[in-house]
Structures are given as C-alpha cells and as structure tokens.
N, C-alpha and C positions, 0 to 999 in steps of 0.2 A: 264640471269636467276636472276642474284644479281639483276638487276634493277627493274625486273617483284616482288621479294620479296620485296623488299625496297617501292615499289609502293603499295603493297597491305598491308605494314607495314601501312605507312600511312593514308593508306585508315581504318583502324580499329582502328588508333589512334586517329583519329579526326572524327571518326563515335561518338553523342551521346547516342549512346547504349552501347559503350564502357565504357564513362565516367557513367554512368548510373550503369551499371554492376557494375564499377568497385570505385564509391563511396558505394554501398550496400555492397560489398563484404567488403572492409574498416569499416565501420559499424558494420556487426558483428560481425569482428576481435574484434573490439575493447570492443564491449561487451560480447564477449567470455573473452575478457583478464580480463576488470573487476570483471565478475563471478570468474576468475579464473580456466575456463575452456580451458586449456592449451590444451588438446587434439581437441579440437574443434581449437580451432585457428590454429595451423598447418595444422589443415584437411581444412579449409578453405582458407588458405593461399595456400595451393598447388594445390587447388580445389575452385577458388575463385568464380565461377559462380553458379557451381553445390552445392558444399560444403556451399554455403553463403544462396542459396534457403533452403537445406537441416536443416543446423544448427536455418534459421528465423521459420521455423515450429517446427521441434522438441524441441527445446529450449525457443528460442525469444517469441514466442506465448503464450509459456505455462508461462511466467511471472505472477506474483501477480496480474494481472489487478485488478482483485474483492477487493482487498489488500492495493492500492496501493494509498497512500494519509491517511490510516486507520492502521498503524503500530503499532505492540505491543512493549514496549522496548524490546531491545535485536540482539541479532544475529544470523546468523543460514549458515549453510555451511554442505558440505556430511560427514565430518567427525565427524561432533558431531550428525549427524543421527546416526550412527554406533554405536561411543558410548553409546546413550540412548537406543534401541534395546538391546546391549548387556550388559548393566543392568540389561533394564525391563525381560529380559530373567531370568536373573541368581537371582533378587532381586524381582522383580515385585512392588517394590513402588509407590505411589501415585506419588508422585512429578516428579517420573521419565516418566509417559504416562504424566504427566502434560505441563512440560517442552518440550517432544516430539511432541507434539499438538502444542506448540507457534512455533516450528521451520515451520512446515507444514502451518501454519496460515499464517507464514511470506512470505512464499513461494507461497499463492495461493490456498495450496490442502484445504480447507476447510472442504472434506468429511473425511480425514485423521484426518485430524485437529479435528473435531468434535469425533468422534470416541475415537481420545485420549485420549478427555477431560472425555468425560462418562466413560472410563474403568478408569480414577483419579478418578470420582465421586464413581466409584462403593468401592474407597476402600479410601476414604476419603472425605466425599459428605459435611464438613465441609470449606475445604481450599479455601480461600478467592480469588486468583489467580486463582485456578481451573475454580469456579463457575462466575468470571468476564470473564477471559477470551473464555469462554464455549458461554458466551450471546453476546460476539462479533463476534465469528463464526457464530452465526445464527442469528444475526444481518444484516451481510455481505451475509450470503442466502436466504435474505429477510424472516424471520420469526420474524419480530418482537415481536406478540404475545408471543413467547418461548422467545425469548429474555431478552425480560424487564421486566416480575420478580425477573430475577437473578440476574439482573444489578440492580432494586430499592433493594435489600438488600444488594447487595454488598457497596452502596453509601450510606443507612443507615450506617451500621455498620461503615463506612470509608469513610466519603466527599471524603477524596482526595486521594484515592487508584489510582495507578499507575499512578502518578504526574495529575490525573484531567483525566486521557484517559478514567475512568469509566463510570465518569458523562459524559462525549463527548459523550460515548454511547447513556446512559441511554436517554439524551437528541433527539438524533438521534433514536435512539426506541419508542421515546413517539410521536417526530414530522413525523414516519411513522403507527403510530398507529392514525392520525390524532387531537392528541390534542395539537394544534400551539400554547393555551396562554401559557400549563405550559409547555411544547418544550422551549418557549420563557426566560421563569422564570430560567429554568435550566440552558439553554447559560449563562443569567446573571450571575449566580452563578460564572459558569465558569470562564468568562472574570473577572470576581473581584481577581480572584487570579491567571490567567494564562494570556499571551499573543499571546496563538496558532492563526492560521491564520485559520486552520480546526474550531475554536470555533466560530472567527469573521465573517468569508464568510455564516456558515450557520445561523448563527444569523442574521447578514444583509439580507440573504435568505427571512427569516419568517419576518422582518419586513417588507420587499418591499411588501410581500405577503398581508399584514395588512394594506397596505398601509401608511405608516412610513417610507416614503421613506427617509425625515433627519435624522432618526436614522439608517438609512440602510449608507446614504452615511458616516456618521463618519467612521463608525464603517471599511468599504471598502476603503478610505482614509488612516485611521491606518495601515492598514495591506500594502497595497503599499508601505506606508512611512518605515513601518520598515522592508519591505523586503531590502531595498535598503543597510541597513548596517545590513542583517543578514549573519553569515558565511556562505561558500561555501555548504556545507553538508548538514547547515537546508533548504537554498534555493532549492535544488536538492528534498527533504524530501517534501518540499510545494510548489511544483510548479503547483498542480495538483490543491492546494488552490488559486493559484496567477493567474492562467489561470482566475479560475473562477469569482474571483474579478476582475478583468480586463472587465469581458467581463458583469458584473452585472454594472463594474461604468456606463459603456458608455449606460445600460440601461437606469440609474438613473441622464442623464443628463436631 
C-alpha cells in the first residue's frame, strides 16, 4: 500500500498540471500578501487549487486594469475607506467624498469614484483636485468630451497641478477627442518639464502617427535608457509604459 501511495505521489508530482496548479496557486499567494490580504492567503494556502481560482476572480480580476499605468498620487488601503465614510457621515465635507473618490479611482471603481467626486462638487464645485481628478475618472470611462473642460481649466489655472498628471490628461483627452497637433503641443509641454515614460510613449505614439518617425524613435530611445536605472517602485508603476515602448521601437525600425 505504501508503495501504491509513493507511486501515485510521484505520479502527481511530476504530472504538469501539478506544477501548473501549483505555480498559480503560488501567484496569488503572493499577490494576496502584497495587497495585504492575509485572509485570502491562508485561504489559498490551505486551498491552493480551489482558493487560488476563487481569490484570481474575486480579487485578482477586479484589479485597477482601467487604472493601471494612469495613477493619482497617493495611496489607498480598506482602512482609510472606513475612515473617510466615517467622516463623510459624521462631517460631510468636500474634501472628504474628494479624497474617497481618489481611493476608489486608485482601485479601479471608477463608478464610485465618479460619484464621489460629484457629491465634492456639489458642496465645493471650486477645488482644484476635485474638478482634475473628476476629468480623469471620465477620462478613463472614455468620455472625453466631459472630460476635457475640467481638465483645460484645471491647467489654466495651474500648468503643473499634480506634478504634470493634469496636463498628461488633458493631453490624452484632446488626442481622444481627435485633435493630434495640439495632443502633440501639450506632450511637449509636458516633456519640458517632466521625464514620465506615460508622456514620452504617447508622444512617440502621435508622432509615428504623423509620420515623425525620428521624433518618435528619440523620444522611445529615452525612455528605455532611463528605465534601466529607474528605482524598483517606478519601474513596476511604468511597466505598462515600457511594454509599450518596446513594442513601438521594433515598430520604428
């Protein structure tokens, strides 16, 4: 019987569906620990086939995709939801459905997000944060028509609100609104005082598009070169930008 067991041990250890299983399962461990979703990781730990399918749908899925490469500053976690709720309860301030909307942003919920921002607007339809980060929610739900008014006064009033992420909008709202010269104009703006890889990739974008293909390859060039000695954190933040450049050089040979 021990040898019928030990046989069929082996037989499941070097089956690849095992190792298959049991690299995915490893997988979401590990991006349960990153979230910080300790309960999930033990559930999948103990449940590594079941609990690893379970946690890549109900979790893993519902990631920022729409989000993701398009970050507000900031951070956002379950318990500063709690907090802001229990504010906006007890206080109901602007700042505080403000602040609630960029966690939800950061996360993906865009409808939430959106929502929060309007009930900020409704009780302070002035704040400069509010009404940027409003037009990059419905930027990211492809409406750019709503969009990019909120974002051209936010960048009047302030070029360089939220270190340039305005203009990156506003820029990305004008070049989905199809006007690619001043799209073009704004990048430049950008890139003069910033060295994002999100400014460079779709700047290179519009001029491949123009057919400027030596201003596309600079510009695709830079951003390789300087991923190579950007810290770990920004790399991981613009990979979604490095992919793209990557796959634009080899267009532009």
């Amino acid at each position: 019987m021990l040898l019928a067991l030990g046989e069929q041990f082996l037989y499941w250890f070097s089956s690849p569906i095992t190792w298959v299983f049991g690299i995915f399962s490893l997988w979401m461990i590990i991006d349960a620990v990153r979230r910080k979703e300790w309960l999930w990781a033990l559930f999948i730990f103990a449940f590594p086939g079941f609990g690893a399918f379970w946690y890549f749908f109900y979790v893993y899925r519902n990631s920022p995709s729409a989000t993701r490469g398009f970050e507000l500053p900031g951070a956002h976690d379950r318990k500063r939801i709690k907090e802001l709720q229990a504010q906006i309860h007890h206080l109901d301030k602007a700042h505080h459905h403000s602040q609630l909307g960029d966690v939800y942003f950061q996360q993906g919920k865009l409808e939430k997000a959106e929502a929060c921002y309007r009930a900020a607007m409704e009780r302070d339809a002035q704040d400069i944060d509010t009404r940027a980060h409003l037009g990059q929610c419905l930027l990211r739900q492809k409406r750019a028509a709503e969009a990019l008014p909120l974002l051209e006064g936010v960048c009047t009033e302030n070029p360089k609100h939220d270190y340039g992420y305005s203009m990156m909008a506003m820029a990305e709202a004008t070049a989905a609104m199809g006007d690619i010269d001043r799209a073009v104009g704004i990048w430049e703006r950008v890139i003069d005082q910033h060295s994002y890889a999100r400014a460079r990739v779709q700047l290179a974008e519009l001029y491949h598009a123009k057919g400027q293909d030596d201003q596309a390859r600079k510009q695709i060039d830079e951003v390789l070169a300087d991923d190579a000695h950007t810290p770990a954190f920004q790399r991981k933040r613009d990979r979604v930008w490095i992919r793209k450049a990557k796959r634009l050089r080899r267009q532009l040979k």
